[in-house]
Backbone bond lengths (Angstrom), bond angles and torsions (degrees), N, CA, C in turn:
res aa  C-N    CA-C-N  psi(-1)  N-CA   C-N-CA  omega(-1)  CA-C   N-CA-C  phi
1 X - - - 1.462 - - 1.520 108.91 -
2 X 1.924 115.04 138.76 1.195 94.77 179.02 1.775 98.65 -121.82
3 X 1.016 105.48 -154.22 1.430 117.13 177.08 1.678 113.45 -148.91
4 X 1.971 100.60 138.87 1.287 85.03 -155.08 2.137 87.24 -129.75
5 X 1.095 109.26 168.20 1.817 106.49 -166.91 1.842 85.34 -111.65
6 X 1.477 115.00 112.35 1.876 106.66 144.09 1.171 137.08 -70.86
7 X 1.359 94.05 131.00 1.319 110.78 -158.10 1.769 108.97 -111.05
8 X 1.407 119.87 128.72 1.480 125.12 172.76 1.049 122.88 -41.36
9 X 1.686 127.69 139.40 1.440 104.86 169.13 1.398 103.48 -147.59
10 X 0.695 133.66 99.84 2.040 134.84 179.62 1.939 85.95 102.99
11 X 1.159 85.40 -148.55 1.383 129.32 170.16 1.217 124.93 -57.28
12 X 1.408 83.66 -68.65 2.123 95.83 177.43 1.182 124.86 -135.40
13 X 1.349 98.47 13.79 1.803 100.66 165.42 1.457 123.15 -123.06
14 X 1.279 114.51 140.00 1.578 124.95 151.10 1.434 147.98 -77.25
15 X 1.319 130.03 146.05 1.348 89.81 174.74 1.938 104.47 -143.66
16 X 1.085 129.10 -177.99 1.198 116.44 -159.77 2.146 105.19 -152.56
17 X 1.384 100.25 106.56 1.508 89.17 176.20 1.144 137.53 -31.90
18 X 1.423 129.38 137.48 1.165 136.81 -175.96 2.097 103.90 -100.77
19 X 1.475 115.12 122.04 1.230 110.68 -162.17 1.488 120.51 -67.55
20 X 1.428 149.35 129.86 1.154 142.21 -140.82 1.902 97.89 -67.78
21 X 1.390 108.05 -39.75 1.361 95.38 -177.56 1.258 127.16 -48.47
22 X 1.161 111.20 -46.89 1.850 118.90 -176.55 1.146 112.51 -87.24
23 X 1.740 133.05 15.82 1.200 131.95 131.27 1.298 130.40 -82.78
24 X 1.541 116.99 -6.61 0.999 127.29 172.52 1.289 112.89 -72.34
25 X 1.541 99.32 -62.95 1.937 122.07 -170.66 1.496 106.95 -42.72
26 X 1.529 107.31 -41.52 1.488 134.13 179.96 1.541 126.26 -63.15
27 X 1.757 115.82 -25.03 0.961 124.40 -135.82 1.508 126.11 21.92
28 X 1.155 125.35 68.96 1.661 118.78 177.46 1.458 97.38 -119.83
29 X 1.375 95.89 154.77 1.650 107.36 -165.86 1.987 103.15 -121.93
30 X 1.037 116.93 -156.71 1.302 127.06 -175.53 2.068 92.99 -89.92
31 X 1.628 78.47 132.29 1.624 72.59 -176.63 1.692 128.40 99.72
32 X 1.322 91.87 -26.26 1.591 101.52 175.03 1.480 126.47 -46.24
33 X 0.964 125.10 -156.42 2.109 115.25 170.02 1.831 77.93 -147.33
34 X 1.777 103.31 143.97 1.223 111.52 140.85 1.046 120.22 -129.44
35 X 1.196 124.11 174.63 1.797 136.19 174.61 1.345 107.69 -84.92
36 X 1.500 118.94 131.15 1.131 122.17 155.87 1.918 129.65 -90.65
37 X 1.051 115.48 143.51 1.704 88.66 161.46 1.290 90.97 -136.98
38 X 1.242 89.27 172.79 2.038 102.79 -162.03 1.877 92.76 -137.88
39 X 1.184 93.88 110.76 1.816 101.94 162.99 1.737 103.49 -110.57
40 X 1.376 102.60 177.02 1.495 110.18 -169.73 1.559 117.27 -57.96
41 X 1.233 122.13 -29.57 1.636 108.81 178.37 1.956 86.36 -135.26
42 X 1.096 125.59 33.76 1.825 102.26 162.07 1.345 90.53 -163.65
43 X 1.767 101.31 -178.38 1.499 109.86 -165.28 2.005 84.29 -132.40
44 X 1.419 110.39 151.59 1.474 118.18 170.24 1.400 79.91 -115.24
45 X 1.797 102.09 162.89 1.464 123.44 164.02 1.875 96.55 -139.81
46 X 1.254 110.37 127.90 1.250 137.15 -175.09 1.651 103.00 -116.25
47 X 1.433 119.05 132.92 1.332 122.29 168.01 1.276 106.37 -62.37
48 X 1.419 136.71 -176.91 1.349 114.20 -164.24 2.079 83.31 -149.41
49 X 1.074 86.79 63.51 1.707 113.55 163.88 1.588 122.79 -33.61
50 X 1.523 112.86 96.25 1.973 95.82 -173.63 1.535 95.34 -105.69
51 X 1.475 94.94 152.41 1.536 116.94 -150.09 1.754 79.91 -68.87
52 X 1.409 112.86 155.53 1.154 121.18 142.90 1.733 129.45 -74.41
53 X 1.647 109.39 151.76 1.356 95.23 -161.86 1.562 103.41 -86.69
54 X 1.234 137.59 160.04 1.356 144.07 -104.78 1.649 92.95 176.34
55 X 1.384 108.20 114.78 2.229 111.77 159.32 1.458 78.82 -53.65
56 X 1.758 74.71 158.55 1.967 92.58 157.52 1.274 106.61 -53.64
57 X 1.197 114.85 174.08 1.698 104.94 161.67 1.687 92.37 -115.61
58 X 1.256 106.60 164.94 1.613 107.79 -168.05 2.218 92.59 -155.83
59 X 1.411 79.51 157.78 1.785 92.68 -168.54 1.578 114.79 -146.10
60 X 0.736 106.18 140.15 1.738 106.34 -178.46 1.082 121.82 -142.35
61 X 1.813 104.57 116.00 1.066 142.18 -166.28 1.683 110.49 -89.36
62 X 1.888 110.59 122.48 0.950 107.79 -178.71 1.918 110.73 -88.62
63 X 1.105 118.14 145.44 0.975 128.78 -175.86 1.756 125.54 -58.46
64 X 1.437 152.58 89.97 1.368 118.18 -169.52 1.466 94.35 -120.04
65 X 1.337 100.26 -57.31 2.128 94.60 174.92 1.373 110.34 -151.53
66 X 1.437 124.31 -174.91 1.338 118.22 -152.13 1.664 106.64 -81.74
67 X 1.303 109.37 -34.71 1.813 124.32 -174.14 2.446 98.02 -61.49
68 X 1.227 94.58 -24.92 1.172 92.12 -165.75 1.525 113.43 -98.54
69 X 1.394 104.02 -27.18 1.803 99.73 160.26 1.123 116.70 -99.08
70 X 1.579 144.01 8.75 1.527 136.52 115.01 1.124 105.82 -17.18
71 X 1.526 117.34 -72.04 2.005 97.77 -168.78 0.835 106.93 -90.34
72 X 1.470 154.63 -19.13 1.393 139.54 150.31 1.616 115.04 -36.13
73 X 0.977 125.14 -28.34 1.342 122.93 -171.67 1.850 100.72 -100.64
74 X 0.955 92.44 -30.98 1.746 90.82 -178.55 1.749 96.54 -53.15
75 X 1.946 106.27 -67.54 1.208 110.35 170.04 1.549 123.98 0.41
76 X 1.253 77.27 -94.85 2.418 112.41 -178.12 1.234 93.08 -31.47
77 X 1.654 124.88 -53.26 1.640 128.36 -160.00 1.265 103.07 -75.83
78 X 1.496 147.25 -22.86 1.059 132.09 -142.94 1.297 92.76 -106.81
79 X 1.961 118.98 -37.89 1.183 136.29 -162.71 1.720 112.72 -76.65
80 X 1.606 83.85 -7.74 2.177 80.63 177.31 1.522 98.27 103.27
81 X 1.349 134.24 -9.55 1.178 108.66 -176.43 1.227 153.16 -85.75
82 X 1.628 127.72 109.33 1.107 142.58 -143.89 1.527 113.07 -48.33
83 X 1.312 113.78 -70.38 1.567 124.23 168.60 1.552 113.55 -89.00
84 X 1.553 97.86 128.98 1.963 83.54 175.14 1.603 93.42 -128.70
85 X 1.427 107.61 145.55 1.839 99.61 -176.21 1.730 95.77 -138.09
86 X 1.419 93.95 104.94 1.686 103.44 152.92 1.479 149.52 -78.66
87 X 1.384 102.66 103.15 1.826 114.44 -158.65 1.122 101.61 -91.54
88 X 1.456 104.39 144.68 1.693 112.94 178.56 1.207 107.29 135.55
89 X 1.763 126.79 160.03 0.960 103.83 -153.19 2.108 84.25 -93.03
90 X 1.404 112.59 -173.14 1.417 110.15 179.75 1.714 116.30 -165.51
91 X 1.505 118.37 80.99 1.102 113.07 -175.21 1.312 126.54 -17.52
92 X 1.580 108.16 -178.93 1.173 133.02 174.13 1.507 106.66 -60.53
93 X 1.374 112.76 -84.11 1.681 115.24 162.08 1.325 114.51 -8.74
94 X 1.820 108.96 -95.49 1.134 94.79 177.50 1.658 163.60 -77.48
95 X 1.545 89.07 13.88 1.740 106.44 162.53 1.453 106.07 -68.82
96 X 1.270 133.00 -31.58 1.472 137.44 166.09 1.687 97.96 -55.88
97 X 0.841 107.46 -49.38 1.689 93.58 -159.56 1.397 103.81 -93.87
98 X 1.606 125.48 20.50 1.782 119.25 -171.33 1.713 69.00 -128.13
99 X 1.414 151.43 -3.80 1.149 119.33 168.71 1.652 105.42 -116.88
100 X 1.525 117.16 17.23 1.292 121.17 147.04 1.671 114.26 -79.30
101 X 1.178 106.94 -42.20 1.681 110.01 175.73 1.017 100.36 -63.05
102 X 1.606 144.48 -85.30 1.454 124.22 178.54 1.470 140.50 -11.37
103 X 1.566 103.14 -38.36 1.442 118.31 170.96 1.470 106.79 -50.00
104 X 1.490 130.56 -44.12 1.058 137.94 -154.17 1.332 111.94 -82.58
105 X 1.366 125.18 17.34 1.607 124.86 -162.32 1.803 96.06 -150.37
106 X 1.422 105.96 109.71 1.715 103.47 -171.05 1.684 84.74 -64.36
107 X 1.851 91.84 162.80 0.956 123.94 -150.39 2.206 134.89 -8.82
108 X 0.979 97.48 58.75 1.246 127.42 156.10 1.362 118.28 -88.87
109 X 1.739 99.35 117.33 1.555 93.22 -178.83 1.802 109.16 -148.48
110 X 1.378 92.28 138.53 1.913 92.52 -171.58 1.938 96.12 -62.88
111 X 1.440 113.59 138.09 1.541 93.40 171.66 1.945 97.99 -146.88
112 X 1.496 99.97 42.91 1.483 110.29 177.56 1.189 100.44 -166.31
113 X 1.437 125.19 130.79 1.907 122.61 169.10 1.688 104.16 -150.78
114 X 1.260 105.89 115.18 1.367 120.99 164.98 1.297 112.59 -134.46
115 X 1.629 108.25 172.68 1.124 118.37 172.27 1.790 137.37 -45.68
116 X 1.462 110.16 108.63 1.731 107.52 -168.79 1.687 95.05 76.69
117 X 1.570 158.00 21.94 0.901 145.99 135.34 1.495 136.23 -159.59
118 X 1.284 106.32 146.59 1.637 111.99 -175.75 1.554 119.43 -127.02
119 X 1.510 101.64 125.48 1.065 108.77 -175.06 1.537 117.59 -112.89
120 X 1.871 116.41 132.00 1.249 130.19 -158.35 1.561 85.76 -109.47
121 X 1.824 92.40 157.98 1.478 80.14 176.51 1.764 79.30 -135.85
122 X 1.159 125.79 172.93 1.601 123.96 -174.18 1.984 94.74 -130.60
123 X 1.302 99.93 111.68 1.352 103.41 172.31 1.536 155.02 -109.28
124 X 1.877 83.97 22.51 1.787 124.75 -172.22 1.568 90.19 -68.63
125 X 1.721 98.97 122.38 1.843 102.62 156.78 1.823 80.46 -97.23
126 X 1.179 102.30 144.06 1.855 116.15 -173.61 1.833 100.05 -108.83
127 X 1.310 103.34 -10.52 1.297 111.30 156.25 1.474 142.06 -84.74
128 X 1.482 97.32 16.61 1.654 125.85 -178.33 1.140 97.10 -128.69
129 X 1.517 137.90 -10.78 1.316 117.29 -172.95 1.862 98.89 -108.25
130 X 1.077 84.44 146.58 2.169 89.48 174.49 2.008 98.40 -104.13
131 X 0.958 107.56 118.44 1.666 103.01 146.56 1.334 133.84 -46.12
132 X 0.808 99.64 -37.88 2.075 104.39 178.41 1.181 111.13 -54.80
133 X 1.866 106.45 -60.44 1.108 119.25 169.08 1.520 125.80 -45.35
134 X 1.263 119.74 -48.73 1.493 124.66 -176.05 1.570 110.75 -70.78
135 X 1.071 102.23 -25.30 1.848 106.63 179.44 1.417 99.17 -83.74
136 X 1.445 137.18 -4.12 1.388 147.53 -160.82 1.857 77.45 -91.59
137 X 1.393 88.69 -78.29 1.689 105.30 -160.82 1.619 99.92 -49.37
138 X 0.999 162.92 -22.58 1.358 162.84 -134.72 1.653 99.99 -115.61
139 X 1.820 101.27 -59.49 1.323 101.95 151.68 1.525 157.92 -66.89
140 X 1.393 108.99 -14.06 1.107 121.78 160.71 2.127 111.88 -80.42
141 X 1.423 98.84 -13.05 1.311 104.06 -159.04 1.927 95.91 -84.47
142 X 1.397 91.04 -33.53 2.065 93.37 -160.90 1.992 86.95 -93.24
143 X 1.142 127.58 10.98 1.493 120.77 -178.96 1.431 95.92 -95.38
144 X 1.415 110.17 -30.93 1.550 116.48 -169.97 1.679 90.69 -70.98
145 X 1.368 114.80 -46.77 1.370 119.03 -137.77 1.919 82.12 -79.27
146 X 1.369 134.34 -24.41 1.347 136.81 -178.69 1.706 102.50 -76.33
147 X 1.182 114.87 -33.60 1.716 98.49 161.92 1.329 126.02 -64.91
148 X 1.728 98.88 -42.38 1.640 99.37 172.64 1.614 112.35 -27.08
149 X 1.298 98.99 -77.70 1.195 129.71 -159.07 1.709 112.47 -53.81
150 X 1.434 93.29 -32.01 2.118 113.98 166.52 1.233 95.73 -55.91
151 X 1.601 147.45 -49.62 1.076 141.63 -149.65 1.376 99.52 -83.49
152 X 1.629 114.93 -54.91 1.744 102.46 -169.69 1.490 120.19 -75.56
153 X 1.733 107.72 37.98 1.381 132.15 157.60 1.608 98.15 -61.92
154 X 1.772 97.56 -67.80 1.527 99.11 -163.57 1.430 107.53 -114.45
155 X 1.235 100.16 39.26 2.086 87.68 178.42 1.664 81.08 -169.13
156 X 1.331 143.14 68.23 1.344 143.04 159.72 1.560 130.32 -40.16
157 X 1.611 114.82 113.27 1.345 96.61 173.90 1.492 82.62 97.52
158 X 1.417 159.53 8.51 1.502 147.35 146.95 1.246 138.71 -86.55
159 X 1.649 104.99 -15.24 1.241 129.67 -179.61 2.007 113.16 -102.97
160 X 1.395 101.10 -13.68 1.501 91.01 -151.34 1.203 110.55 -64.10
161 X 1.580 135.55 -8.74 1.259 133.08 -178.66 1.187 112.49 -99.60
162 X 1.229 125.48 -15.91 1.388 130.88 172.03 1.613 97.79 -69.34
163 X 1.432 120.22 -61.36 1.646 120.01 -170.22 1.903 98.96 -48.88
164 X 1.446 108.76 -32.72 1.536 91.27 -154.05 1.655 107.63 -77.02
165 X 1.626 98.88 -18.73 1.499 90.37 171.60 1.379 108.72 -75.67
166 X 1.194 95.29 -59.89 2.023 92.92 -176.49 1.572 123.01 -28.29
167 X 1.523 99.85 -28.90 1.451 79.76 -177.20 1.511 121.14 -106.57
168 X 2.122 106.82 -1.46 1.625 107.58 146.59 1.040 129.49 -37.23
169 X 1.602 102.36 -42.81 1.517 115.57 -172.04 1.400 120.59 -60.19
170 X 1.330 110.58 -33.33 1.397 129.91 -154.66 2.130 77.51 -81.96
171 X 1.379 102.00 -55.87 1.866 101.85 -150.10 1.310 97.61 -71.72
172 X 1.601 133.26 6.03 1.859 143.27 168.99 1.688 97.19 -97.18
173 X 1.099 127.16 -42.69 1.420 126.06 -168.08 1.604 100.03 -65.56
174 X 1.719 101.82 -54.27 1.915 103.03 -179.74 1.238 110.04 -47.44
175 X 1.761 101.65 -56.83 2.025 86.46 -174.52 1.006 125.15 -28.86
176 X 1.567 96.61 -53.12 1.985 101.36 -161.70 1.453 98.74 -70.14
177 X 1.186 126.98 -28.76 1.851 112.96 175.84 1.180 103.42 -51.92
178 X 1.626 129.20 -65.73 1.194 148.20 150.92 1.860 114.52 18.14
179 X 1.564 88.04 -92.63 1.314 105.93 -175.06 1.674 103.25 -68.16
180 X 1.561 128.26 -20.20 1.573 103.95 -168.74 1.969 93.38 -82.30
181 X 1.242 104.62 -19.28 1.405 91.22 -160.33 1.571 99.77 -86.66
182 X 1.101 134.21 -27.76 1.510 131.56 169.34 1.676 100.16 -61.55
183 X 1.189 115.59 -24.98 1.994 93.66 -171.81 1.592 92.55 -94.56
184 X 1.672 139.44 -2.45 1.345 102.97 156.78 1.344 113.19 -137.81
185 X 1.941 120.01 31.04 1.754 120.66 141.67 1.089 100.41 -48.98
186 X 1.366 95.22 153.95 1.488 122.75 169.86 1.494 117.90 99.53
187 X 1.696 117.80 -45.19 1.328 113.99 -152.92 1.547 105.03 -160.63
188 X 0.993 118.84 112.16 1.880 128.94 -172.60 1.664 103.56 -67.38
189 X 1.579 100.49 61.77 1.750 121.69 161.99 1.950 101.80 -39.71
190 X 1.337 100.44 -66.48 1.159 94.16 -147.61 2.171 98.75 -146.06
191 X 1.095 146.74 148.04 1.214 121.43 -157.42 1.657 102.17 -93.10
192 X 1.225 117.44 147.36 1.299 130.12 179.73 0.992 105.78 -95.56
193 X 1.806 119.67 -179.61 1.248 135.60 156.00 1.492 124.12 -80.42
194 X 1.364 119.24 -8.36 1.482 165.70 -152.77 1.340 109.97 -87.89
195 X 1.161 175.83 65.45 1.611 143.52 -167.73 1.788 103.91 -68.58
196 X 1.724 104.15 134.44 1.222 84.72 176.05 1.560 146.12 -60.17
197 X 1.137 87.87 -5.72 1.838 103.04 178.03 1.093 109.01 -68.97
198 X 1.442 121.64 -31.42 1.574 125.89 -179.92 1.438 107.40 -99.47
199 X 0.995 120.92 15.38 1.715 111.44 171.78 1.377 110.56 -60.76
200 X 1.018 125.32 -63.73 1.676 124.09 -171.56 1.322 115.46 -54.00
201 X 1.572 119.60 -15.03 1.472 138.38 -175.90 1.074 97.63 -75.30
202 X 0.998 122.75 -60.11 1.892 122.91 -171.83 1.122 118.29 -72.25
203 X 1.479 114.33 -11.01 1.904 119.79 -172.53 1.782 81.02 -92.70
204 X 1.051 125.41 -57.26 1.652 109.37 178.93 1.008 124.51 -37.64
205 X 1.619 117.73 -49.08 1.206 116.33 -176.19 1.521 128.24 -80.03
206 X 1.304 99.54 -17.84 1.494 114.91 163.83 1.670 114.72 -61.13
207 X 1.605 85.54 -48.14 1.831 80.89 160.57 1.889 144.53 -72.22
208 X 1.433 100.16 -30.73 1.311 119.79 176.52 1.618 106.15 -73.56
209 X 1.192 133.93 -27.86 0.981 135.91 155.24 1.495 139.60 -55.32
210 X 1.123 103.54 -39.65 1.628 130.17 165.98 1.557 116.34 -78.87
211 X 1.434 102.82 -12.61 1.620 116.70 -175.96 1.566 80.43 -102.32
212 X 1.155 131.50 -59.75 1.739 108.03 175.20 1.151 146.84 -17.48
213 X 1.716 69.42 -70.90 1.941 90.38 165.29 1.401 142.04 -40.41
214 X 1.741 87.23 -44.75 1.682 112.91 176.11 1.823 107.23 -51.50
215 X 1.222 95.72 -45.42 1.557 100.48 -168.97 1.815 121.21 -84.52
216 X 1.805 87.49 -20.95 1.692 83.50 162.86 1.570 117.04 -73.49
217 X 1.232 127.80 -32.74 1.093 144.05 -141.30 1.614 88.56 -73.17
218 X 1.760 106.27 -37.26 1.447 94.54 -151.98 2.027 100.94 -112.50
219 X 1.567 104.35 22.19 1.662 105.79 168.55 1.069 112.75 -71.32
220 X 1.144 129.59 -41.25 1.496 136.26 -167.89 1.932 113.16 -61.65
221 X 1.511 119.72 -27.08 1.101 146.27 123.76 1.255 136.57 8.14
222 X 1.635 101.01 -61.99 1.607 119.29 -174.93 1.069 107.40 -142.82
223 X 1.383 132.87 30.99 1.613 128.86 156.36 1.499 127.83 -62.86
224 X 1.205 117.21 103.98 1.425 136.09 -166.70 1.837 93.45 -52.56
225 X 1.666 132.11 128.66 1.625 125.63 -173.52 1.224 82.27 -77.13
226 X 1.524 139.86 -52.49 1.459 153.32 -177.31 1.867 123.91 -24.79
227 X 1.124 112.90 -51.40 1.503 136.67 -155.85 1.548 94.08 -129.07
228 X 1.220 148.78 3.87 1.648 132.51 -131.52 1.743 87.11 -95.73
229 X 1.761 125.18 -30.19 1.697 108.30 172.55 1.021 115.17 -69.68
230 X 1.195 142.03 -24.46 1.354 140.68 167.12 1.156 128.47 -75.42
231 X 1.451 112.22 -26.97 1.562 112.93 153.00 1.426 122.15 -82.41
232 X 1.418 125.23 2.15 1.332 110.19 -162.84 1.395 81.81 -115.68
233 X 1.629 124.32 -7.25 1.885 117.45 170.72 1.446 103.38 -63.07
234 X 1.860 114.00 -36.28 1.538 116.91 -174.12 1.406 126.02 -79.67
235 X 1.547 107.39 -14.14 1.782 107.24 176.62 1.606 97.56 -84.32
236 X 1.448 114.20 -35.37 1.266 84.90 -161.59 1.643 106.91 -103.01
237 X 1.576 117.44 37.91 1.059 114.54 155.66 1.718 112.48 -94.46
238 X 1.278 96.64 -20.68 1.321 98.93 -178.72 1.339 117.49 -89.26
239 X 1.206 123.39 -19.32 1.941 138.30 152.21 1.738 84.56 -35.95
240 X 1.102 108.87 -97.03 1.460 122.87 -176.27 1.289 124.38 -30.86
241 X 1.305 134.16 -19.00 1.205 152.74 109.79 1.520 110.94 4.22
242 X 1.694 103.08 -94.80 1.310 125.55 -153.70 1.598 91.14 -62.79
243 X 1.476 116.58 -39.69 1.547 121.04 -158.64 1.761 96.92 -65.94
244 X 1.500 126.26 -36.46 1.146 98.12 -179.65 2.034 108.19 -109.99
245 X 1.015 87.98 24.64 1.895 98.88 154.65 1.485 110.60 -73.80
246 X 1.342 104.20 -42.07 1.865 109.58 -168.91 1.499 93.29 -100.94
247 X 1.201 147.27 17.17 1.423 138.53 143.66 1.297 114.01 -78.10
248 X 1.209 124.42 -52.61 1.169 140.68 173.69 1.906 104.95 -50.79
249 X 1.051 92.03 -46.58 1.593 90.55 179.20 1.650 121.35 -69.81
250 X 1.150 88.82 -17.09 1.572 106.42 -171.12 1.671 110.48 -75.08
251 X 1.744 108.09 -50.51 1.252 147.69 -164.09 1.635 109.22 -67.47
252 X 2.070 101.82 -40.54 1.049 104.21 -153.65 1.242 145.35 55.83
253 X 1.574 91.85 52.03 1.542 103.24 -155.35 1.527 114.37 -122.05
254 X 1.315 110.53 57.02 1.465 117.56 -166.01 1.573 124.79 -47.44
255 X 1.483 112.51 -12.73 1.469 119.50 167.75 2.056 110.79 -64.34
256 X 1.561 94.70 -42.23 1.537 94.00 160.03 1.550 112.68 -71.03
257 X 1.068 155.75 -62.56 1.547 156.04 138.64 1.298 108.06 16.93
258 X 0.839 126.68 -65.77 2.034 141.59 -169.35 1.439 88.73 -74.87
259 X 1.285 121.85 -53.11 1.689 126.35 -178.79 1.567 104.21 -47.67
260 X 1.465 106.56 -70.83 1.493 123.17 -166.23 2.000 98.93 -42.36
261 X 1.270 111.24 -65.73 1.073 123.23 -171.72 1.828 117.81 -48.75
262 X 1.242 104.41 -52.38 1.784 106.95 166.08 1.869 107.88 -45.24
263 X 1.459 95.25 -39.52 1.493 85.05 -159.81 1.692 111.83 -73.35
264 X 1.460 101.91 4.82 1.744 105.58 -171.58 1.520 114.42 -79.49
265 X 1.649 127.62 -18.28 1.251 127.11 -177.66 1.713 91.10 -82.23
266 X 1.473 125.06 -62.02 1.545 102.84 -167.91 1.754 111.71 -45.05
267 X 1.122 100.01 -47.85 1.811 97.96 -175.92 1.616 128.22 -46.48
268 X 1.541 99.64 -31.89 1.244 115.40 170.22 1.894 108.04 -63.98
269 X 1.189 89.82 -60.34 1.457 93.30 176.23 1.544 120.24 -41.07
270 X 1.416 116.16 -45.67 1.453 126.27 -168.94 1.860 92.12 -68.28
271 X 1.446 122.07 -18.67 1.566 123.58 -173.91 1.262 114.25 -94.79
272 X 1.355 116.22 -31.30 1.209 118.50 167.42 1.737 141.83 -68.81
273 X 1.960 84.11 -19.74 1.774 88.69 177.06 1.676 86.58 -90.37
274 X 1.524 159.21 3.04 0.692 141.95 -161.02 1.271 117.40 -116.15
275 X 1.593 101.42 13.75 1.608 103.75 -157.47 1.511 106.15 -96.27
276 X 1.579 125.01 -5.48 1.368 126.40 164.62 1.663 114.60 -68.44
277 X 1.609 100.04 -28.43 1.279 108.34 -154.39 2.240 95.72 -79.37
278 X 1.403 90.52 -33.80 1.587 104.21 -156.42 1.718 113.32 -90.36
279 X 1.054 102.31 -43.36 1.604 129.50 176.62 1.781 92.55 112.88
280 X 1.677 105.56 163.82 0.998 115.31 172.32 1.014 135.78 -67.74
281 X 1.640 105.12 -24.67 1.441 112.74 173.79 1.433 121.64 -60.30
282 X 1.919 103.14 -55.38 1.608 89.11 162.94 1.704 142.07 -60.46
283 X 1.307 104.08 -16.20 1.384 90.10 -169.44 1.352 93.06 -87.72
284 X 1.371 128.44 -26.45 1.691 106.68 172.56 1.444 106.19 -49.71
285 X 1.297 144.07 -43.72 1.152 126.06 -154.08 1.890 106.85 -87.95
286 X 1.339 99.40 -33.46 1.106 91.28 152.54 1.455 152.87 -42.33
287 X 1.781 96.36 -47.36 1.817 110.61 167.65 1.624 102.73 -67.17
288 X 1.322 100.87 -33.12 1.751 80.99 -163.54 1.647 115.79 -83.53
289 X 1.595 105.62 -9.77 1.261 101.14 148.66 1.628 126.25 -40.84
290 X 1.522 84.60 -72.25 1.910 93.86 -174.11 1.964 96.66 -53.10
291 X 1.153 122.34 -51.19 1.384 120.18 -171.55 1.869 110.05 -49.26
292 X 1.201 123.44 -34.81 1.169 143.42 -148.99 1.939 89.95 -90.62
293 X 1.534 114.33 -49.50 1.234 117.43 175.62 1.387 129.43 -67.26
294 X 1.461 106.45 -39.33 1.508 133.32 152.77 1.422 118.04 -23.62
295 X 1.375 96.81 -70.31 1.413 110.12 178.33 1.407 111.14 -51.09
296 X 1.490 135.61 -54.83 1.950 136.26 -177.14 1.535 89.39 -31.39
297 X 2.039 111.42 -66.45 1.776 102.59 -148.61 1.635 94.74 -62.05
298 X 1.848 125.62 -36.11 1.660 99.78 176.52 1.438 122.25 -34.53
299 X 1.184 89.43 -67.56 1.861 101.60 -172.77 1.248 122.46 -64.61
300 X 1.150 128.44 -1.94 1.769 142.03 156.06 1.300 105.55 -81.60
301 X 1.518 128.91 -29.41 1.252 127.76 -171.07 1.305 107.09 -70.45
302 X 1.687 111.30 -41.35 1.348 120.85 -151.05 1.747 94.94 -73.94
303 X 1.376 107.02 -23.05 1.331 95.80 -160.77 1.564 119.37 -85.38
304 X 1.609 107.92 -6.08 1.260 127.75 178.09 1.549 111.21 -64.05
305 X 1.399 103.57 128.57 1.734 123.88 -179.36 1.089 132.29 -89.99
């Protein structure tokens, strides 16, 4: 550890030596650029590293059935890969349904098709996309998709196609969190919207969110016709729930966090005397709502310094 003296500079700036070693280690010279990041009581300085230029990288995927190049393609997409080409031969049928799967991956697009092969080309600059933002849209997207689902309280069977897109939407929005945050873990390439300390924070929540979804998607499902005002007082306390889980997240306000989190055993409780009334199936999906929200203030907690 060293210690360094601030020093005046104009008007309104300071500035503070940078130690000869870690310009060395760094190679940076006079003139260089670094990255700053700024957390609540310290500052990091990051060399400000430009990627070397790089072929696409490209991969080729052998063909066997449709369930199996779903995750092959999730794979390729997550891993950065520029060109992906699927060999084999692939009916009529299912060329319909390998350019419905494509749909499911922002900007991924088939832009070659012949006989025994298909070639994807991936056309995300990940340096146009912000994370914050996309976890914005995901969340604004599954709040919509929790009204849906408010409605087939009292009008059943009106919403269900609306939820099923909403929550494609939601499992295309994660990828791309997905894939931007795997191309710059590890190593301060290039500066994000992200701090790297919080990278793994946002890949959770990208996930816990998508684990939401899963479970809104499927209330509408098991709504008791019997009990359904008394259950629909409990979803949408727990909407209200999640809504100020993601304020708090927003706020960075871990005193709400510690709050949010106490309040998850009574809620359970309020699910558990209800579970004769509801069936078991729903109130699991119910808890794992609240469980699913729970989890964001953990992983915000963890990230606190």
């Amino acid at each position: 550890m060293s210690f360094r003296k601030i020093i005046k500079f104009g008007e309104s700036s300071h500035i503070v030596s940078i130690p000869s070693e870690f310009m060395k280690k760094h190679k940076l010279q006079k003139g260089a650029t670094v990255r700053l990041e700024e957390a609540e009581d310290h500052l990091k300085i990051f060399p400000n590293i430009e990627p070397k230029h790089e072929e696409p990288k490209t991969t080729s995927i052998k063909f066997q059935n449709i369930s199996q190049l779903n995750l092959q393609l999730v794979s390729a997409y997550l891993n950065n890969y520029k060109k992906i080409i699927i060999a084999g031969e692939i009916s009529s049928d299912e060329l319909d349904k390998v350019r419905e799967i494509v749909q499911d991956f922002v900007a991924l697009e088939i832009i070659q098709q012949s006989p025994g092969q298909i070639v994807l080309m991936d056309y995300l600059n990940s340096n146009d996309i912000s994370v914050q933002d996309t976890i914005r849209r995901i969340d604004r997207t599954l709040m919509a998709m929790m009204e849906d689902t408010e409605k087939e309280f009292t009008n059943p069977n009106q919403q269900i196609a609306s939820i099923k897109s909403r929550e494609a939407n939601i499992n295309k929005l994660s990828l791309l969190v997905f894939k931007i945050l795997k191309r710059y873990m590890g190593a301060p390439v290039k500066q994000t919207d992200v701090p790297l300390s919080e990278m793994h924070h946002y890949w959770e929540i990208a996930l816990f969110l998508e684990k939401i979804a899963d479970q809104v998607k499927r209330i509408p499902l098991h709504i008791n016709a019997k009990n359904k005002d008394a259950t629909l007082i409990l979803y949408k306390n727990i909407c209200e729930y999640y809504k100020k889980v993601m304020h708090a997240h927003y706020k960075k306000d871990m005193q709400e966090a510690r709050k949010l989190i106490l309040e998850k055993k009574d809620i359970f409780q309020k699910l558990e005397k209800s579970r004769i009334e509801n069936g078991t199936v729903l109130v699991e999906k119910l808890k794992n709502m609240i469980y699913q929200s729970c989890s964001i203030m953990d992983s915000m907690i963890k990230t606190e310094v």
